[in-house]
VOMIKE-200007 format. One record per residue: x negated, y negated, z negated of N, C-alpha, C in turn. Coordinates in steps of 0.001 Angstrom, whole numbers, padded with zeros to 6 digits, always signed. Each point is the difference from the previous one (the first is absolute). Layout:
# residues N
XYZXYZXYZ;...
//
This chain:
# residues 175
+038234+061801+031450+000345-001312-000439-000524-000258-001394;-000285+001227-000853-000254-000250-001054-001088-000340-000176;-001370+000361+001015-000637-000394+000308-000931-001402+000126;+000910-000855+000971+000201-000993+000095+000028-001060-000998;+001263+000051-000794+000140-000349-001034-001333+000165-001187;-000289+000941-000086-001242+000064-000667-000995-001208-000150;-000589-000202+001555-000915-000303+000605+000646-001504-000331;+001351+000022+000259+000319-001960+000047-000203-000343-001577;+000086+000750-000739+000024-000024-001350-001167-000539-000350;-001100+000732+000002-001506+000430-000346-000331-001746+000991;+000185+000306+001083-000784-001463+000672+000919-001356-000923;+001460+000095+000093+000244-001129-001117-000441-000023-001532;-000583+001048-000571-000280-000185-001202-001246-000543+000173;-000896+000557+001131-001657-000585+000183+000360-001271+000546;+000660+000105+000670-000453-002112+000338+000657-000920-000945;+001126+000339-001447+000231-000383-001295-001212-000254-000759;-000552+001115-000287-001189+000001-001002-001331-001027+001046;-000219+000199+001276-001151-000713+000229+000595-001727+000128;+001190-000214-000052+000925-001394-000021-000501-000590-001147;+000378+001281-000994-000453-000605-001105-001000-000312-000394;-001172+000833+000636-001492-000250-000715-000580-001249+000406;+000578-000010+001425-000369-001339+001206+000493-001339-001468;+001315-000236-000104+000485-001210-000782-000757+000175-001511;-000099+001365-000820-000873-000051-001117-001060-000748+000576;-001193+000496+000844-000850-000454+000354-000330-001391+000164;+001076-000605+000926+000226-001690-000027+000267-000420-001296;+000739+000242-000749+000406-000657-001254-001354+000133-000618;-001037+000851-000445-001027-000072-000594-001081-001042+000418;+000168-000035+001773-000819-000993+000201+000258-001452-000439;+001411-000325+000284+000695-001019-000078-000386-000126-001815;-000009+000726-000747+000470-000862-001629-001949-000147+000080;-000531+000991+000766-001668-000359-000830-000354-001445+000816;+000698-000494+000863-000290-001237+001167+000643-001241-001201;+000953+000474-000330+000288-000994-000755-000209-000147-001472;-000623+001184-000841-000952-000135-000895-001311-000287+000371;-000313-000111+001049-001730-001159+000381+000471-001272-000012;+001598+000099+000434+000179-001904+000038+000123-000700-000789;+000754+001142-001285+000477-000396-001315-002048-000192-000640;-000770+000802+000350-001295-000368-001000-000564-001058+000483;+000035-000563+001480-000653-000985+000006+000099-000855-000233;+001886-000204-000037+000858-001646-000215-000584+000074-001670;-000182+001071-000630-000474-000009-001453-001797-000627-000206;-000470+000787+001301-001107-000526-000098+000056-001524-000155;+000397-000642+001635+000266-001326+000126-000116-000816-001300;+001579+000212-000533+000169-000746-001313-001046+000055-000998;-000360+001481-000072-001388-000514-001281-000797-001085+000839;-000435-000008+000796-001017-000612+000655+000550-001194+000081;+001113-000469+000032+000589-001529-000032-000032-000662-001544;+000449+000893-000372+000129-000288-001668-001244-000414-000742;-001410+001296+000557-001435-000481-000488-000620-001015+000489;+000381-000296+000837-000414-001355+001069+000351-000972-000988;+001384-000047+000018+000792-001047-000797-000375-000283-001138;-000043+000701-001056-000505-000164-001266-001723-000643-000037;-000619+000842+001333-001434-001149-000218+000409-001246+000476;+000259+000049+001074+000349-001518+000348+000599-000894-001090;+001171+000102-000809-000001-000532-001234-000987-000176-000874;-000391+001027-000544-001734-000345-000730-000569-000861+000496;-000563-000402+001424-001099-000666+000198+000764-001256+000295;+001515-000041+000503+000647-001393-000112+000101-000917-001519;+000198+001660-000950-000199-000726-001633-001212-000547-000743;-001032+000798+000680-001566-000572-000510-000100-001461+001283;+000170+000334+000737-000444-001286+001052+000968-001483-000460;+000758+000309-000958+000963-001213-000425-000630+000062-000813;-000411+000732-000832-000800-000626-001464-000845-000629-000461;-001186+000556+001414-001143-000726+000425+000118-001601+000323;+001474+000027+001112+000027-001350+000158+000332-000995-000986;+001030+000642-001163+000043-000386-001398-001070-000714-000566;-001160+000587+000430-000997-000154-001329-000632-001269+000910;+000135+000002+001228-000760-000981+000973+000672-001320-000138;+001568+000361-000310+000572-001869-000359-000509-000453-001065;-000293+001359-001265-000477-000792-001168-001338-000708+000363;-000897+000274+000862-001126-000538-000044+000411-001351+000858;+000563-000312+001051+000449-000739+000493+000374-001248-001339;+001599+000643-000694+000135-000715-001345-001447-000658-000834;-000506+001138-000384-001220-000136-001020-000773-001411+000825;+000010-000425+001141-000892-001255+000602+001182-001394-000087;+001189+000571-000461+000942-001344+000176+000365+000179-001222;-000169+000826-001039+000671-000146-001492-001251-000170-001137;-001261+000263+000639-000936-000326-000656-001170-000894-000280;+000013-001129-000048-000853-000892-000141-001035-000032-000625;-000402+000354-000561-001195+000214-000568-000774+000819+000540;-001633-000270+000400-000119+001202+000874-000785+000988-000674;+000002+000331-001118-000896+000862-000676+000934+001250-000523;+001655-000733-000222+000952+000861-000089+000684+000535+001509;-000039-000726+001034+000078+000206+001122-000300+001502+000469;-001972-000214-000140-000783+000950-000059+000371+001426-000604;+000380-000114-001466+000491+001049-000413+000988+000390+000177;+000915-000276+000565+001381+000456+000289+000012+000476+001430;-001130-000472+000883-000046+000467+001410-000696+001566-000484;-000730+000380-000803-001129+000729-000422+000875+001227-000558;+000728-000580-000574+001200+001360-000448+001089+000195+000946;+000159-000921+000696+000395+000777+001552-000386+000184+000677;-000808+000512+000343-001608+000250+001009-000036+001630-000866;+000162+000487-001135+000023+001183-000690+001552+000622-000154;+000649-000873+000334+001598+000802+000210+000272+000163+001300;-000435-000377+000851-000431-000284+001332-001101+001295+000674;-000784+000552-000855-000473+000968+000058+000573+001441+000184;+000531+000033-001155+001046+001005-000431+001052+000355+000683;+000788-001341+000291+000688+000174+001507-000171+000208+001237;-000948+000037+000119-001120+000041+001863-000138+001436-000591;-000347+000773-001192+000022+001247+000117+001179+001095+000077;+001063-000627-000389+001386+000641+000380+000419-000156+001411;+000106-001379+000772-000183-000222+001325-000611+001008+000666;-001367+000259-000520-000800+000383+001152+000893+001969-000432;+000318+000306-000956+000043+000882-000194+001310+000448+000945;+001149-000626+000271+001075-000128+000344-000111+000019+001263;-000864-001111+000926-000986+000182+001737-000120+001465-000199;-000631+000835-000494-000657+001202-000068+001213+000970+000732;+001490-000244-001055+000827+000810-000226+000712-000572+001523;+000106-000792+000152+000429-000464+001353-000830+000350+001048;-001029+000096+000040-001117+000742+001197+000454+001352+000421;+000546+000176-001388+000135+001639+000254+001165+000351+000375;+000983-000484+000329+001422+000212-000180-000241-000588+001526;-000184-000743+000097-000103-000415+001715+001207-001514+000211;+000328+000305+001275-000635-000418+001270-001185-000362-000082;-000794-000012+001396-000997-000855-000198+000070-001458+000583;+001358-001100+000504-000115-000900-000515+000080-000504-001602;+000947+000823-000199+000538-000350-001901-001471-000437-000554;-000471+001643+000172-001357+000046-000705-001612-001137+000298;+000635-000281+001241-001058-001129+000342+000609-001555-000838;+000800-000180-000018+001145-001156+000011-000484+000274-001726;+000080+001473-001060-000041-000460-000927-001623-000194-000402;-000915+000440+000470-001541-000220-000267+000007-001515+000420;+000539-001303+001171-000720-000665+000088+000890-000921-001369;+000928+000659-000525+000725-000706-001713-001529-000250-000395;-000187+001574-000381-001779-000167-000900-000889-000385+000470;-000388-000301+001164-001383-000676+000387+000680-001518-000226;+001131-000772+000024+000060-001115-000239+000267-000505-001275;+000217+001345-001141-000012-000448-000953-001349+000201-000489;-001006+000595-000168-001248-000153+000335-000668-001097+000256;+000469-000783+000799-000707-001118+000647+000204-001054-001135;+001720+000478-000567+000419-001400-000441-000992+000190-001494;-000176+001144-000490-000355+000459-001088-001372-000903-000207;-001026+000311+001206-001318-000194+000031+000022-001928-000288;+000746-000485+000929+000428-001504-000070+000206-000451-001254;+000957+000756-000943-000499-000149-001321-001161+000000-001177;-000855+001181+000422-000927-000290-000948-000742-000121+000494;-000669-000972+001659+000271-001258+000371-000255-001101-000892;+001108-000243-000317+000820-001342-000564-000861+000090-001659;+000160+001884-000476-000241-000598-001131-001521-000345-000005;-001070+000124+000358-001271-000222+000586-000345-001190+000498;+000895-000884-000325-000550-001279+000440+000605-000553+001623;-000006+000389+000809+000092+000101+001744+001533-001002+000085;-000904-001154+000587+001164-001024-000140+000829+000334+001299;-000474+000286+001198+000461+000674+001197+001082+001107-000674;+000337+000745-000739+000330+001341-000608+001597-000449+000021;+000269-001324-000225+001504+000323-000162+000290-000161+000832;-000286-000414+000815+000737-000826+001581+000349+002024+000840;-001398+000506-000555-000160+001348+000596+001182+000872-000523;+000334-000099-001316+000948+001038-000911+001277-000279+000714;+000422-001650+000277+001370-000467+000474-000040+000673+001447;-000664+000398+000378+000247+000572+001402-000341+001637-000088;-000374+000325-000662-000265+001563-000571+001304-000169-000057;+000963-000693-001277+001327+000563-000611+000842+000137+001106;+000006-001289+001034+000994-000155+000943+000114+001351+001073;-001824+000596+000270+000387+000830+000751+000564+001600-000597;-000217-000445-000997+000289+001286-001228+001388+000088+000602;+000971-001039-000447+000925-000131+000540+000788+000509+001138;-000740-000251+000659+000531+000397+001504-000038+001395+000432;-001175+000463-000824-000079+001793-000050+000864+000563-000385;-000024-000715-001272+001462+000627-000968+001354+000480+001505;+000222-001162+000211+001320-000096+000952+000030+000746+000991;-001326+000300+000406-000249+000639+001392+000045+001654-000597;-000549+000396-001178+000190+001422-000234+001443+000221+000037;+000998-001288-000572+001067+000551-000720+000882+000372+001436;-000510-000674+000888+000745-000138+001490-000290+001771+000612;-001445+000279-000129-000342+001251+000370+000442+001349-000928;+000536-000418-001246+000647+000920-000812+001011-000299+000135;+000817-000752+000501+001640+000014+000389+000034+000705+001219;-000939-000386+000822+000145+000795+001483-000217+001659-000119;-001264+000228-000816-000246+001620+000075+001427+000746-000847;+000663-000710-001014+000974+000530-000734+000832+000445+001237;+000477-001229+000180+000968+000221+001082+000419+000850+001442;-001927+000420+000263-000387+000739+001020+000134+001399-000365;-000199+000136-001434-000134+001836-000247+001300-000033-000681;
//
């Protein structure tokens, strides 16, 4: 009998210890399953956050731009004279510059960050501010056709604007 006992011993201590290795075993899988979930929801968020912050940039340059486009708008209804006209379109046509280079710089940062609607949605911002740009010095060049062209450059400027901001609310919202 003593025997016996032995043997019930030895087999309950072995199927204890392999109980245990079995549930160690699961628990290791289980915390590393949920440290991949914990890095990606981390990933995620950076990746929402960098999204976000360009998308702001190019929503903040793409308002500034349009800024500078009412002044020229203004500059044809506040300026009568057309020689001062001229010069005041001429120094916004050069601030106007400067801003198409932050714009375009900001498209860049948005290309890269993705979607590729966002990123399409924010390049056709810059090809229409581009257009509206060219319509300007245009205008300052003489080209009596040029404003009729700029007022519809700005308008579709416009509409880009709205349409990125629609595709950066949607991709936010998607990731």
């Amino acid at each position: 009998m003593g025997d016996s006992a032995m043997w019930v011993a030895a087999l309950t201590g072995g199927t204890a210890v392999l109980a245990s290795w079995v549930t160690n075993l699961g628990n290791v899988r289980a915390a590393r399953a949920q440290a991949e979930a914990s890095i990606q929801a981390q990933h995620r968020g950076r990746v929402r956050e960098l999204r976000r912050a360009a998308y702001l940039d190019l929503m903040q340059r793409s308002h500034e731009t349009a800024e500078l486009y009412r002044n020229v708008s203004d500059a044809f209804h506040e300026t009568p004279d057309p020689q001062q006209q001229l010069a005041r379109l001429e120094e916004l046509r050069v601030e106007l510059r400067g801003a198409y280079a932050r714009l375009m710089q900001s498209v860049r940062v948005v290309a890269l960050e993705g979607p590729a609607t966002t990123a399409d949605a924010a390049r056709t911002v810059q090809d229409a501010a581009l257009r509206a740009n060219q319509s300007l010095w245009h205008i300052t060049r003489g080209d009596t056709t040029a404003r009729a062209h700029f007022d519809a450059a700005q308008t579709a400027y416009r509409q880009c604007q709205a349409r990125f901001v629609e595709r950066a609310r949607a991709a936010t919202e998607a990731s």
